[in-house]
C-alpha positions in Angstrom: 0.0 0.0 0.0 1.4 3.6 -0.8 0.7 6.2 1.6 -0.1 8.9 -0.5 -3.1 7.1 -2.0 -5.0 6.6 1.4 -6.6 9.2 3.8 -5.4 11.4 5.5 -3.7 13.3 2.3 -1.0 15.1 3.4 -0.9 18.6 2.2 1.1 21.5 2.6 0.2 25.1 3.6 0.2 26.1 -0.1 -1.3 23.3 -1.3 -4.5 24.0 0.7 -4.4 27.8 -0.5 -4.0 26.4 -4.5 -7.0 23.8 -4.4 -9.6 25.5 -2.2 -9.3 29.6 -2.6 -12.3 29.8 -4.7 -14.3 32.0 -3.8 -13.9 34.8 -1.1 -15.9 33.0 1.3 -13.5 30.4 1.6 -10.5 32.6 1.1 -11.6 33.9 4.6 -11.8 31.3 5.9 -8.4 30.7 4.8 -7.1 33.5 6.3 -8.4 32.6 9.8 -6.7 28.8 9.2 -3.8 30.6 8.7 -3.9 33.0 11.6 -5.0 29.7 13.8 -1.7 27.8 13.0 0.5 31.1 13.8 -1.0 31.5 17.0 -0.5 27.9 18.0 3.3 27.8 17.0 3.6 31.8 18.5 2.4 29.4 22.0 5.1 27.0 21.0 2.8 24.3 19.2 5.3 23.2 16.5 5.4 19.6 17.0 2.7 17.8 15.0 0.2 18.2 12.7 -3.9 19.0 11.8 -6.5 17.0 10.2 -8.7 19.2 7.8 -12.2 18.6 6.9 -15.7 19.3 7.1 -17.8 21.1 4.3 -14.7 23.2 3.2 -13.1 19.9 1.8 -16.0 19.1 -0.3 -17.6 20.7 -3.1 -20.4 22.1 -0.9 -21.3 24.4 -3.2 -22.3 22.1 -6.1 -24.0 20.0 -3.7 -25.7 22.3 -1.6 -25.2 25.6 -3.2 -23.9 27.6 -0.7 -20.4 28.2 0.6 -18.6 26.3 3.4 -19.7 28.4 7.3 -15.8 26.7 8.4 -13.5 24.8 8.4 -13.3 21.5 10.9 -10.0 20.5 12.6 -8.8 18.4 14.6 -5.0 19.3 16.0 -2.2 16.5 16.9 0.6 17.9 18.3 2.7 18.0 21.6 2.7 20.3 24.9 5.3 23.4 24.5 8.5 22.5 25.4 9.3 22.7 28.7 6.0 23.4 30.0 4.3 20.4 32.4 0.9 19.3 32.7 -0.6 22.4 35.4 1.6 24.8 32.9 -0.2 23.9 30.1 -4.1 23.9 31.5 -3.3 27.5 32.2 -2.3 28.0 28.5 -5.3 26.8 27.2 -7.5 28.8 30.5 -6.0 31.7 29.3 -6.1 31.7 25.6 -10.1 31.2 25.1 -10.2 32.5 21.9 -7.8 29.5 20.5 -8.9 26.6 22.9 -12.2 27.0 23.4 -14.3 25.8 20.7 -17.1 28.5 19.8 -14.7 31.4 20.4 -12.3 29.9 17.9 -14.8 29.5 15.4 -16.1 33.2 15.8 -12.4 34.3 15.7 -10.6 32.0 13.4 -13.9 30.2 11.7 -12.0 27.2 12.8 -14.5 24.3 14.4 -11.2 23.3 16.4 -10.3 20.2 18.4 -6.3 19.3 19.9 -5.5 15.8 21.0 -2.3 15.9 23.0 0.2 13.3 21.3 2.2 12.8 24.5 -1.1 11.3 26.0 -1.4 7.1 26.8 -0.7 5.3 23.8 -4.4 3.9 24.6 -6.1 6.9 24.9 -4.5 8.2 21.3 -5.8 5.2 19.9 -9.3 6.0 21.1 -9.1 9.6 19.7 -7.2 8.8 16.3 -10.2 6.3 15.7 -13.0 8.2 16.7 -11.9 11.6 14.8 -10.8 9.2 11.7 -14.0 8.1 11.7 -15.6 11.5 12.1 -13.6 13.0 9.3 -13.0 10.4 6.5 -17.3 10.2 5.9 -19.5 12.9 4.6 -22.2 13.7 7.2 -25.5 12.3 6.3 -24.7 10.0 3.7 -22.0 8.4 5.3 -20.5 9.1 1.8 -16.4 8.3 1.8 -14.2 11.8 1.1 -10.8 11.4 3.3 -9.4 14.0 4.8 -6.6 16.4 4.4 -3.2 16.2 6.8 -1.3 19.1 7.2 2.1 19.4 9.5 2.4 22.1 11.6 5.8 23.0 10.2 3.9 23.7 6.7 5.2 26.5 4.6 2.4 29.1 5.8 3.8 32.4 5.2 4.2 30.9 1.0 0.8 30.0 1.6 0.0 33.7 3.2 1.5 35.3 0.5 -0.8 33.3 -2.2 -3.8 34.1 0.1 -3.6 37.3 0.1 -4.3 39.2 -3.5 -7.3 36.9 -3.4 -9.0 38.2 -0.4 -11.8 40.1 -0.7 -11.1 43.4 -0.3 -10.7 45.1 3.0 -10.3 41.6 4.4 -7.2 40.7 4.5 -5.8 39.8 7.8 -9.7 39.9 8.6 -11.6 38.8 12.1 -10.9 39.6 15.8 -8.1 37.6 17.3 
């Protein structure tokens, strides 16, 4: 079996940007991707990688007709160095607007999730499997569509500089952070 042909695809930052800036709707919700992953790694969340799905990975608007509201994701990646268990609830307590899952979609349109990959082998396991099998079916239909895999070492500022001539205009570097 060959990796590349089975879910989760792994893309890069620019990748993303070339395949799904279609419309200013989801350029937007681009941007706020993109301003999600560089406040993670500003917190020192380099280590790991997302899972990207959800209506923004499908054509939603040749099914549906009407634009993707977000972008789903779920985030695998380890604590900040040097920063133990107490250190780290108080990261997440005090960045709300990142860990917290309605504030991040109003600020980032990101419907996020983070699985911690220095947890028990047992309980990654029960997390890989349960958002694999969120994410790799179409709600409803139960349709199969994969998902997209995107390190969080990804070359974002290439994608950043793609992103932003299409952005609709007097929205680039849009939404409350």
């Amino acid at each position: 079996m060959v990796s590349a042909h089975s879910s989760p695809y792994l893309v890069k930052a620019t990748e993303v940007v070339e395949r799904f800036a279609l419309n200013p709707e989801r350029c937007v919700i681009l941007d706020g991707l993109l301003r999600y992953r560089a406040e993670l790694r500003e917190l020192g969340f380099f280590h790991g990688f997302q899972w990207l799905d959800g209506s923004f990975v499908e054509d939603i608007e040749g099914r549906e007709n009407r634009p993707p509201r977000d972008i789903d994701l779920v985030t695998f990646a380890h604590a900040p160095a040097g920063r133990d268990k107490a250190n780290v609830r108080q990261l997440l307590a005090a960045r709300p607007d990142l860990f917290v899952q309605e504030r991040c979609k109003m600020n980032f349109l990101c419907d996020t999730n983070i699985v911690n990959l220095s947890a028990q082998p047992e309980w990654l396991v029960t997390q890989t499997r349960y958002w694999y099998g969120l994410y790799s079916h179409r709600r409803g239909d139960a349709l199969w569509k994969g998902l997209l895999e995107l390190p969080m070492d990804s070359n974002d500022d290439e994608a950043r500089a793609m992103l932003a001539p299409l952005m609709p205009q007097g929205d680039t570097n849009a939404g409350p952070t």
